[in-house]
Each structure stands twice: as C-alpha cells, then as structure tokens.
N, C-alpha and C positions, 0 to 999 in steps of 0.2 A: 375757321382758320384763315389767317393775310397767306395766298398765294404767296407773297412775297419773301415769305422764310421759311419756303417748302425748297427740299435738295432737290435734284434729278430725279433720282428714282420715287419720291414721293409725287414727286408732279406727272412722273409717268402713270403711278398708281390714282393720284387722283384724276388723271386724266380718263384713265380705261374703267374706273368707275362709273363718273359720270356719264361718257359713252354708254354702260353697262345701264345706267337708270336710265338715260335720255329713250331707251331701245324699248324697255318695259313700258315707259311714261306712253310710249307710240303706238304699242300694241294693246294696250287698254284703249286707246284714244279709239285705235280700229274698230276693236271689239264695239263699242258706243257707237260710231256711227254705222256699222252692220246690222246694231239692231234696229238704226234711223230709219236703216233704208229698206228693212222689212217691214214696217207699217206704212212707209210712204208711197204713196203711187210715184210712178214715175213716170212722168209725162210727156215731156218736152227733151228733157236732158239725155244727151247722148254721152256712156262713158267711153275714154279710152279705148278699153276691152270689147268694147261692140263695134269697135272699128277694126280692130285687129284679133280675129276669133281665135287666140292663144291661148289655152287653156292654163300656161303655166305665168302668167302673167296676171296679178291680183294687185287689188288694192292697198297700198299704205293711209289710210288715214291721218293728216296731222291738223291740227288746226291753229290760223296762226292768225294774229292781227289783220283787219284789214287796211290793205296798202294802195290803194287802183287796182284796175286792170291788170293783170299778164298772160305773157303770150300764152302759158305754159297752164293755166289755171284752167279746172272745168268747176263750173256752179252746179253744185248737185240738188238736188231736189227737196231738202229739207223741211227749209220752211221760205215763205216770203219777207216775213220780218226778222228772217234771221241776223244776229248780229256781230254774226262771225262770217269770215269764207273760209273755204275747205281746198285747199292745196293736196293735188293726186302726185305721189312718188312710184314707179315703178317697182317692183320685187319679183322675187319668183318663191313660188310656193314649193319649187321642186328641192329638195335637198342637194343636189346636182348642181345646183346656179351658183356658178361663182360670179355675188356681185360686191360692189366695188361701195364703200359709204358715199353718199353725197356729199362733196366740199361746197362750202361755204363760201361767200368770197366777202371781202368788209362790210359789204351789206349784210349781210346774213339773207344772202338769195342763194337761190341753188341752179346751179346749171342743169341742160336738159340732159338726163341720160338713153343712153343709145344701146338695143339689146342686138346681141349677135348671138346668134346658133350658127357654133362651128361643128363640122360634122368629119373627123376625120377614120379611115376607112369603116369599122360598124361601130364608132363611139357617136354620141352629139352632147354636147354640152354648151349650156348656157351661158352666155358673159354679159353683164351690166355697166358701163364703161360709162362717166358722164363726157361730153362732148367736151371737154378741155383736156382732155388727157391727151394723149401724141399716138400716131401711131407704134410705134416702139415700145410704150408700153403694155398695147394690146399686145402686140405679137410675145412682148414677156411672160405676161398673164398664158398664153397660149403654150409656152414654153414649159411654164412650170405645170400645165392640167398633161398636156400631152408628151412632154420631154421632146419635141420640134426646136431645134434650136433658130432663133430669128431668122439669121442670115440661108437657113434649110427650106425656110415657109415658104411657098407661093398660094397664097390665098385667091380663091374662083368664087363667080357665082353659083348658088345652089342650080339654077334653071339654066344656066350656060356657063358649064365647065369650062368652055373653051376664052372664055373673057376672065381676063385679070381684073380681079375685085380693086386693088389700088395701083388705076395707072397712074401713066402720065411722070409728073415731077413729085410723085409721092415718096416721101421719102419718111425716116421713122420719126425725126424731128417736128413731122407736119402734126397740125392738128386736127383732130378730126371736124371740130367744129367747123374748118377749113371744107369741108370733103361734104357739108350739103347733104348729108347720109341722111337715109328716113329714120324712123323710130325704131323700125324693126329691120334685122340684113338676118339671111340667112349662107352661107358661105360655106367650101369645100380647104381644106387645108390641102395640101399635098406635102410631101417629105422629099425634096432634091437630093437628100441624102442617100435614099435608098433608090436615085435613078426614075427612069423616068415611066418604067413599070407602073408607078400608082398611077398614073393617070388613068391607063388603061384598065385596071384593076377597077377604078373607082365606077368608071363607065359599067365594068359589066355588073357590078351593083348594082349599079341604077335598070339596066335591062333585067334583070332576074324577077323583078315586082309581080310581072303576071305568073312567071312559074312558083315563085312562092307561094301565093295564092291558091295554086292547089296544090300544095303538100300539109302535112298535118306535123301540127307542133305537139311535142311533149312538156309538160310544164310540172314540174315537183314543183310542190309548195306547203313553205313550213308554215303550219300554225303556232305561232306561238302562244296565243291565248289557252287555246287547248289542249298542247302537247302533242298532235297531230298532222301526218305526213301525208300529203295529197297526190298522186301521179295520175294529172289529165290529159286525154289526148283532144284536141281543139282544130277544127279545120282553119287552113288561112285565110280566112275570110271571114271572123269570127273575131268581133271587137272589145277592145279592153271593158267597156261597161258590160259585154254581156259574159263575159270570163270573171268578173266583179259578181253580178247576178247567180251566176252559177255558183260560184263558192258560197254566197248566201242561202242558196239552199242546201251546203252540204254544212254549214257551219251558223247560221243564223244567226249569222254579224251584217248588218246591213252593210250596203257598200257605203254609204256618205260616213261610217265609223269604221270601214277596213282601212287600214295604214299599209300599206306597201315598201318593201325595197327590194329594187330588181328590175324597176319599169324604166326604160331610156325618160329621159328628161324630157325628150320631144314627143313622147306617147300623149294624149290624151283617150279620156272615154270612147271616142268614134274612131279612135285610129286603128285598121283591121293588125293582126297580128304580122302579116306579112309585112306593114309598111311599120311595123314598130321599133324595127331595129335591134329583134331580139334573136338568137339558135334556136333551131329547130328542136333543138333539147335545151330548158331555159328552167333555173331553179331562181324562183322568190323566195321570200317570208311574208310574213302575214300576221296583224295582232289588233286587237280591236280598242282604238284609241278610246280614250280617259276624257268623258265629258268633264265641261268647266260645269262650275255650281251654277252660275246663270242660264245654262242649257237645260240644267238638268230639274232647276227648279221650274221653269216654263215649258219645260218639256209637255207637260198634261194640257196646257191650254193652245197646242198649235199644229199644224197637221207636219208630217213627216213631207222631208225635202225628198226630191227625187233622187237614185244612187247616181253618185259622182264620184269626181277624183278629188275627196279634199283628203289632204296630208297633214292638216291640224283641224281639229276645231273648233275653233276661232277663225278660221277662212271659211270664206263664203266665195264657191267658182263663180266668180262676174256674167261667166259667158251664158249660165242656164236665162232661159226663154222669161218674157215677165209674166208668164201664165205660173213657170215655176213660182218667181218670184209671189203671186195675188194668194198663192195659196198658205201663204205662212201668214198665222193668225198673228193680231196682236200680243205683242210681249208688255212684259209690264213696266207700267208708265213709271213708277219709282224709281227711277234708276238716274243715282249719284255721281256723277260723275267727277268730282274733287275728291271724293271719299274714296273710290275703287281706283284712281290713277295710281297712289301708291302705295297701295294695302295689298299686300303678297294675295298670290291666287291660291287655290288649293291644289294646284298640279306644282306647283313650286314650291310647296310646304310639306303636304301629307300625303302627296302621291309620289313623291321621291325615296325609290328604295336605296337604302347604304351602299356605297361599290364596294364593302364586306361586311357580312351580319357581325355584330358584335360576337365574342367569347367563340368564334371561328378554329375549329381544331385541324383540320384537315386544311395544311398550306396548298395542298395541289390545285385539290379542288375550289378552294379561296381566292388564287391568282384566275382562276378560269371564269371564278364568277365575280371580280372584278374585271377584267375586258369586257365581260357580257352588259356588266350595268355602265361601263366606263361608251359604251358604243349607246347604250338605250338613251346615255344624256346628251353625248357631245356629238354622235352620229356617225356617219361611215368610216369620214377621214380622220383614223385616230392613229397613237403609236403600235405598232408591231410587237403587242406584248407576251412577253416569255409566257408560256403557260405550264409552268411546274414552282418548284422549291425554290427557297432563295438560293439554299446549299448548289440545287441543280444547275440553276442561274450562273450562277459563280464558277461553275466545273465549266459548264461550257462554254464561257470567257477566255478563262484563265488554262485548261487544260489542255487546249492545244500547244502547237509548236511555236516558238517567239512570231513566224512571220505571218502566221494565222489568227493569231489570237483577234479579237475587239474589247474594248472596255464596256465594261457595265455599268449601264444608266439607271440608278433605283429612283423611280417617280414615287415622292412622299405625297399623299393627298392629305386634307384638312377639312371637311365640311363647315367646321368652326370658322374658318378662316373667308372671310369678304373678298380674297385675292383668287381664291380656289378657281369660280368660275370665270372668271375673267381672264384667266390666266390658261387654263384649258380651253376656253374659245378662241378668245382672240389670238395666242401664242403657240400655245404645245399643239395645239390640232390645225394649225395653218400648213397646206402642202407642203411648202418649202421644209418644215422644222421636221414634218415628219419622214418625208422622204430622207430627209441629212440622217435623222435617229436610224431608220433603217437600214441604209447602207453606210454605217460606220460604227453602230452601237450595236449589243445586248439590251432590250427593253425588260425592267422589270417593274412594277407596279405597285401597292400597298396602301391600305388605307387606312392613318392611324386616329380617326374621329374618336372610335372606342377606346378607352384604356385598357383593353385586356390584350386588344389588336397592336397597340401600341406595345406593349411592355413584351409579346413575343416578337417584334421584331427588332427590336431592342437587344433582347437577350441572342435573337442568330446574331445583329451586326457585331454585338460585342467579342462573341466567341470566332469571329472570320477577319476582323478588323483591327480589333482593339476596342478597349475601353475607355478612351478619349471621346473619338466619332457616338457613340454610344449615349458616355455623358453629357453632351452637348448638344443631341435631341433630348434628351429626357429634361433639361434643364430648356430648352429651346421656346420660346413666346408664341401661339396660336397664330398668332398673327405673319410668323414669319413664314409659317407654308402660306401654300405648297412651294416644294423645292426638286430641282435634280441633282442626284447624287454620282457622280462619277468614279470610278471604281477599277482602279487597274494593278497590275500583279509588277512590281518591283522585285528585280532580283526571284527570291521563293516567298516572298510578304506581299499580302496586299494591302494598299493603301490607298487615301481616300484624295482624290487629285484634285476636286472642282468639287464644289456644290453653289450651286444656280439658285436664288430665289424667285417665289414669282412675280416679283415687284422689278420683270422688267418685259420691253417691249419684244416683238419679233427681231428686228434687227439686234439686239442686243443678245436675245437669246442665240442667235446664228452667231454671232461673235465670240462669246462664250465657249457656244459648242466647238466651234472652227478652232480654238482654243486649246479646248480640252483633248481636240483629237492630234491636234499638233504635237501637243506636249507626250500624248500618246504613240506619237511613231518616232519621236527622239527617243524615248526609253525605250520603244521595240528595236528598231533599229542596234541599237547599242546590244541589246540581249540576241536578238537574231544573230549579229557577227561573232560574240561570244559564243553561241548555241552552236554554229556554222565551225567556228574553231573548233570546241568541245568535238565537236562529232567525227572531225578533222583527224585530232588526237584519239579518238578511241577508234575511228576507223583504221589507223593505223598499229592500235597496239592489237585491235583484231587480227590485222591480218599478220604481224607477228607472232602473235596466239596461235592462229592455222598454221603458220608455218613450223614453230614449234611440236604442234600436236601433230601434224603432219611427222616430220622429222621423229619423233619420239614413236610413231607408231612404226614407223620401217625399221627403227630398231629393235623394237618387239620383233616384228615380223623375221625379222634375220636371229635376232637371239632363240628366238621360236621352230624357226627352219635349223639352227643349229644346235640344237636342241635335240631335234627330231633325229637328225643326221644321227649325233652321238647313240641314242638308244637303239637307231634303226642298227646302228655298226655292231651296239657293246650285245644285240639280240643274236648279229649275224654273228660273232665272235662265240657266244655262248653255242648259238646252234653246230657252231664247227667245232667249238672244243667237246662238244658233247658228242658228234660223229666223230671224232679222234678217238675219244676215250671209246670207244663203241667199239672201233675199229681197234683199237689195243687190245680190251676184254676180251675181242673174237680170237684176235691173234695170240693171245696170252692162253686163252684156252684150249686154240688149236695145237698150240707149240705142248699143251702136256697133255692133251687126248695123244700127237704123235709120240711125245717122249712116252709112254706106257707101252705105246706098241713097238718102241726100237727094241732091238733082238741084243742079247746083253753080250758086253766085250768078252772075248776069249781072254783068256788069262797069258802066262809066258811057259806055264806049262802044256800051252793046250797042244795033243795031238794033232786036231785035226787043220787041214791047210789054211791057211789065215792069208788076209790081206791086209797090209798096212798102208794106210792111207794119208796124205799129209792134205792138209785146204792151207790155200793164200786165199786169205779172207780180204777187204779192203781197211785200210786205216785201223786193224788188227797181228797182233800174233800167227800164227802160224797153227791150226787145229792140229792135231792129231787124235784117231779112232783107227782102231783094228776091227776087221768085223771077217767072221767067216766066208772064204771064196764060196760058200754055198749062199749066200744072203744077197737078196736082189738087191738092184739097183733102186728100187722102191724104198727099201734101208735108208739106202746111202742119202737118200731125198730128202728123208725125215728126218735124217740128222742132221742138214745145213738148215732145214724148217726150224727145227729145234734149237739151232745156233741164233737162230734169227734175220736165216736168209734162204727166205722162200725161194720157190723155185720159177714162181712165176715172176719174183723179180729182180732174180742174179742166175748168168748162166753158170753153170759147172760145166769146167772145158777141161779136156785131158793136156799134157803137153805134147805130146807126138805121139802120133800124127794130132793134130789140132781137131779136139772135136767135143760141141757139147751135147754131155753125157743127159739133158733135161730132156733133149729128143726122142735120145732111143726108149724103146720099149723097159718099163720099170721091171717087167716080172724076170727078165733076164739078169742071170746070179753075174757075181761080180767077177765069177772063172770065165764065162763065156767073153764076158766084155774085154777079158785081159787085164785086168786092174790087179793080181796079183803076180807076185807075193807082197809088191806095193810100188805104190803112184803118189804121184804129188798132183791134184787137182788145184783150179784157179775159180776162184768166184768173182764175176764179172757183173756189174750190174746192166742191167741191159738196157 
C-alpha cells in the first residue's frame, strides 16, 4: 500500500503495527543469538552486564549492517568471520521497568540510553530514558509511575541522601545527554508536598536493614499452576533464590520456570529478604512458565540451567558465571533464522487461552475470568475491571444520585482483529489511560471473538440501550475492534455518548476520553441541579405533609378528648339519674309504708276530742288533717312524710310561741303538745 493515500488514523494503525512486527522481528533475533552464545565460549568479550551486576538488565539482540566502529557497540563472540556485527540495546526483564522505545535520529543510529532506579519511600521502579530526552520529561515519567508531581520532586543519591542528584543550572529543559550521567544512577525521590518529614522517614529506612534482618517474614503464595495456597515463614536473611529453591521442593517447578509477581523490580536472586523491599507479611503468585518449542525440543540434549530469575523464557540472566554458561550443551545447528523471524511462535498461537470460553452462560463469572486472562496477556497494568453483570454494571453507574454517578466504559475485545493487541499494549494499558479509566469511569469488559459470546451481549445492549447501538455491532467489520463504548444515563434513558476505535494513538485515546468525560459532567451537572431542585420541591411538600399530618392528628386528639368528655358526662349523668331514681323509689316507698301506718281521720261525728290541724306548706295550698288529741306527734310526722315533706328536710314550727315541733319527743299526743282543738303549723325548709 503508497503510504501516501493512507488518512491519520491508518497511518497511526500502520504505524503501531509495524512497531508491533518490528518488536517480534527483535525477539526472535534475541532468541538466535541466545542460543549463539550458548555454544560459544566466551573468551575475551566483556558484556555490558558483567560490568554492571544487575540482574534486571538483559540483552536485546538486533542485528544490523555493518557501519565502523561505535562508541556504543560490543563485538560478541560469535564467530571471527562473522559478517555481521551485533548491536547491544538495554531492556529490563522486570515487568515493572518502565522503558521508553529507542529514537532514531536520520541516521537510523540510536542514542545511548540511561537506566535509573528510582526508589520512592518502599516502591523501586525502573526507568530506561535515552540520553536526549530533557530532564522534565523524566521527572514526567516519574509523575505518572508515582503521582510526584515535577515541581514536588527532589531527587537524591541512593548512597547520599543528602546531595541533590540534579544540581547546579539544571533545569527541566536541560538535557541529559548534557549531565555526563553513567549508564546506570540509582536515586531517592522525596515528595515536598507532604513536607519535609520524608527525608527523615526515608533515612530510618535505610537504618532498619540490620533489624530487618532478624525478623521473620511471612510470605502467602499463590500457585497458580496448581491451584494451591502456600503460608512460609523465612528468616531475613534468607535470599530470593533460596525462597525460589524452597518452593521447588514444595511444588516441583523449577525456579529458572517459576514466573513471579510480587518481587520489587530491584530484587534479584542474592538479594536477602530484608534488603528486598518487601512487608514482613508479603503475598505473591506463582505459575510455571510455558516453554517455547525450541526449548522444549532441545531440552533432552542439554543439561538444566542453574535456578534463577528469568521471567520469560526466552531470557537468558547475562549475569550467571560462565561455569553456568560451559554447561549448556549444544543445541541444534539447524536453526533458520529467515524462516523463524516471522512465523508466529506457539505461545502466541496455541498457548493463548480466550479472555471468555466460547458459548459462556454464567456472565458473572465470564467478566471475572476475562480480567483474569485480560492480566495473564497484557500484565499488571490493566483497566479496573467491573467483576459482575453487565445489567450490574449499568446499576452501579447509573443508580446512583446525578452528582455521583460515572459513565460506563464497555471494552469490546476482538481476537480476529490485528488492532486488538496493539491497541491494548501500547494504548488501553499505558498508565496514564488507565489511571484516567479509573478515576472517572465504570470499566466493563467482553469478548466477542465467539458468536454465541457475541450475540449475548448484543441481546443485554439491545434490551438496556436500544436497538440501534445493537444493530451496528452486529453489522460492525472485524476489523473495526476493538472499541470503547461509553455509556451514560440521559434524563431516565441510557444512551450511548462516545465510542472509541482502536485505530488510535495514546494521546488521542486521552483526548477522546477527556471528551467523553466532559460531555459527561455537562449532562450531570444539568441533572444534578434538576435532582437538587426536585428534592427542593418535595422537601418542602414533606414538610407541608408533617405539618398537615401533624395538624390533623391534634384534632383527632381533641375530637377524641371530647369524645371521652361527653360519654365520661352522659355516664355521670346516667349514674345520677339512676341515684335519683333510687332515691325517689326509696322515698315513694317510704311515703306509703308511712301512709299504712297513719291513724285514720276522725270523722265530723266523732265524739272523741279532735285536733284540727292546718300546714303552710311552700309554693302549695294550705293542708288540712284532723287527727285525734290522743295521736302522737309521730302521726303528725308521717303525714307531712306523706305529703312529701320529710322531716328531715322541712321544719314544722308552731306559730306561738315559735317552735319546731321535729325536735320535741314523737311519742308525746298532740293534747300534751297543745296542738288542740287546732293549730296552723308552717313547713319550713331548712
């Protein structure tokens, strides 16, 4: 294809491919001359690495025209009539090394590069920097591994804290190349941010070495090859190879095929536990790497390498003895070297398991074990992926409140697709991208290699989204994953804001995203102040509600209290008219048990002497009753009883002389009293 009628983003893609071949094309190169330099004695030639006993510091192999002399070049031992020379690039074998590609400059020469171990308070991490970079952009680089911001750093020597690593007129513009640096700098960061505590912090670090040394570390570690959980306790004084050693005989993985993650970058084999950088309770993992076919076919004719720290292999540690070295027999001489440069390896072919088995029923478990293979290819630094449902996913995006919510990122994968890895190495899994996904997104995951995998997630997006977004992966070109899919809640709908192809760079991917998240806090924003009003309005019709219900219950309460009042009255009313009537019955029966025993009227004939008697009764007539002068006064009683006016509560008074007759003695006749031949009596109430 003419470069020349390739767009942007083709030329981005053909660009990170090539990269992508150029990187395979290197590592085969390595592998061939690895196995030069196991049959070769090695005589004369001093590498690199035996000048600088860093274990995490290995060979690149390239082989490139010869040009003269440079400064930069070692002649390795090959051959005498060889007719090629062999060009050494620095790397690190550690997953941990953030190194930086080689530039080129119109020559097609390469500048020297420069390693630092930065060690900030118990991190260390590697940086590969070539000597034309500026200081500013290390300290960037530094910024984005440790979140130090530039202007925060003061960078020290490892060996003397107290010397500033760039004095003088250094500034971030300078260039290193300027600064004379050796190959190797080992260096202290500090944080001015958080004051001037680290410094001292850092020193009693550095004092603690002998007391570490004798305490005893605990070390979990997972096996992964075998499904098995290891709890060792290890004096500090008790070195990574012999910790390596040891789990060889619990697990009978040799160490030059145990794979580790967990070990500081700056550990090697001899380095004891105390000076490794790790808690005195310290969890790895552990699985036993995946010989290449070339190893494995030559395996019978050569004797076993001593245990080390290799973390592929295809690395071979530079730094073992050349006693190691004399013991590795010859490998075999047929080895093609045009043939195997571009013909896929078998760990790139048929030792790559799917990031979801095909016809996958259980999503939960499917998103768990796409992280799990999504980290076995791409490595530590990956996105923060959701581990549940997509439905899940989607709840806890969207079901928060407006000013909490984040939008959800669905990472579509493609293994069909040539963009796939290229796009997850060099992009989705660069610190910067993943740190931005973390704090501003939901990460969700999916791999639609499979059709069966493909058409259920198809059917959730349809039923959450629409059947637009849906149509348009189903109908969507191989080629165009992998993609991110952005995903944020409008109003009560979700809709789909952004989708990202992976036919583009880091920078653009950061552009994109910065983008998507912008566009995502105009709509929050908007719904937040709505949500803010809403809540505004129904706080207030609450508390009109309360106060209603309030108000509405007091008058229960009082209709209830008067309520009570009335029944408690119409009870008291009942109970008195029922003593009334009780007190009438008594009085109504008393008045005619007395009327039987009044003594009956004399007539107008009667002989014998008579008393005529008149009562002034009140607000009545005037009684009259005659009753025999022989008839007590007892009589006379029972018959104003009998009238209806007791004696207990009206007096009977004579007129003259003034006297009531209720006092005197009853049994005394009405002759003694004087009341004859007749009186007018007064009834008086009393």
């Amino acid at each position: 294809m003419d470069s020349r009628h390739l767009t942007t983003s083709d030329r981005t893609f053909f660009d990170m491919a090539t990269d992508m071949a150029e990187t395979e094309r290197n590592q085969l190169l390595q592998d061939f001359q690895e196995a030069i330099n196991q049959v070769t004695p090695q005589e004369t030639q001093t590498l690199p690495s035996e000048q600088n006993n860093d274990p995490e510091i290995v060979e690149e192999i390239m082989a490139i025209p010869d040009s003269g002399p440079e400064p930069d070049m070692v002649r390795p031992s090959v051959s005498n009539s060889a007719a090629q020379r062999t060009r050494f690039s620095l790397i690190s074998a550690s997953p941990d090394l953030v190194a930086v590609d080689p530039r080129t400059n119109a020559w097609g020469e390469t500048g020297h590069p420069i390693t630092f171990r930065v060690s900030f308070q118990n991190q260390i991490q590697d940086f590969l920097i070539e000597e034309d970079e500026s200081v500013g952009i290390f300290k960037t680089r530094i910024y984005a591994r440790f979140g130090i911001r530039p202007c925060s750093q003061d960078l020290r020597y490892k060996g003397n804290p107290a010397e500033v690593f760039f004095g003088g007129d250094v500034n971030d513009a300078t260039s290193l190349k300027n600064l004379s640096l050796p190959p190797f700098n080992h260096i202290i960061v500090l944080d001015h941010a958080e004051g001037s505590s680290n410094s001292d912090s850092q020193s009693e670090r550095m004092d603690t070495y002998e007391e570490r040394l004798g305490k005893t570390f605990m070390l979990t570690i997972r096996d992964l090859t075998h499904g098995k959980d290891y709890a060792l306790k290890f004096p500090g004084t008790q070195t990574v190879s012999e910790v390596k050693n040891s789990i060889f005989q619990l697990t009978d993985i040799p160490a030059r095929h145990q794979e580790w993650t967990g070990w500081p970058s700056s550990a090697d084999d001899s380095t004891t536990l105390a000076r490794a950088g790790i808690d005195l309770t310290h969890e790895f993992t552990l699985k036993e790497t995946i010989r290449s076919s070339g190893s494995s076919s030559s395996s019978s004719n050569r004797k076993k390498l001593p245990p080390g720290n290799h973390k592929h292999p295809n690395v071979i540690d530079i730094t073992s003895s050349d006693e190691d070295s004399d013991e590795v027999m010859e490998v075999v001489d047929s080895f093609s070297l045009e043939e195997d440069i571009f013909a896929p390896t078998s760990s790139q072919t048929s030792s790559r398991n799917p990031l979801i088995p095909p016809d996958a029923d259980d999503e939960e478990a499917s998103a768990i074990t796409f992280s799990a293979e999504f980290s076995n290819r791409y490595g530590p630094c990956i996105p923060m992926w959701f581990h549940g449902t997509l439905d899940n996913a989607l709840r806890e995006a969207t079901s928060q409140p407006a000013k909490d919510r984040k939008p959800l990122a669905i990472y579509l994968h493609h293994d069909g697709s040539i963009l796939s890895n290229v796009f997850c190495s060099h992009a989705l899994c660069t610190e910067s991208i993943v740190s931005f996904l973390s704090s501003h997104f939901i990460i969700w995951g999916w791999d639609l290699t499979h059709e069966s995998n493909r058409a259920k997630f198809l059917k959730q997006l349809n039923q959450h989204v629409g059947n637009l977004s849906s149509t348009m992966l189903w109908s969507m070109d191989v080629e165009k994953f992998p993609l991110l899919m952005v995903i944020g809640k409008n109003r009560a709908s979700l809709e789909v804001s952004a989708v990202i192809h992976g036919n583009v760079s880091v920078d653009e991917l950061m552009t994109r995203l910065i983008q998507a998240v912008d566009m995502f806090h105009e709509q929050q924003a908007i719904e937040a102040k709505e949500e803010y009003e809403r809540e505004a309005r129904e706080q207030v019709k609450r508390e009109q509600d309360e106060a209603y219900h309030e108000s509405l219950a007091a008058d229960r309460a009082k209709e209830e209290a008067r309520k009570q009042e009335e029944e408690k009255k119409f009870k008291q009313e009942q109970f008195e008219a029922l003593e009334q009537q009780k007190a009438r019955d008594f009085k109504e029966a008393v008045r005619q048990s007395l009327m039987d025993q009044l003594p009956e009227e004399p007539g107008e004939g009667c002989t014998e002497k008579v008393a005529a008697l008149r009562f002034r009764v009140p607000h009545r007539e005037v009684l009259y009753r005659r009753f025999l002068a022989s008839n007590s006064l007892k009589d006379v009683l029972n018959y104003v009883t009998v009238e209806g006016y007791p004696p207990e509560e009206y007096k009977v008074l004579t007129s003259f002389p003034r006297r009531d007759l209720s006092q005197e003695e009853t049994h005394k006749s009405l002759e003694e009293l004087k009341l004859c031949p007749q009186e007018t009596l007064t009834l008086e109430e009393r």
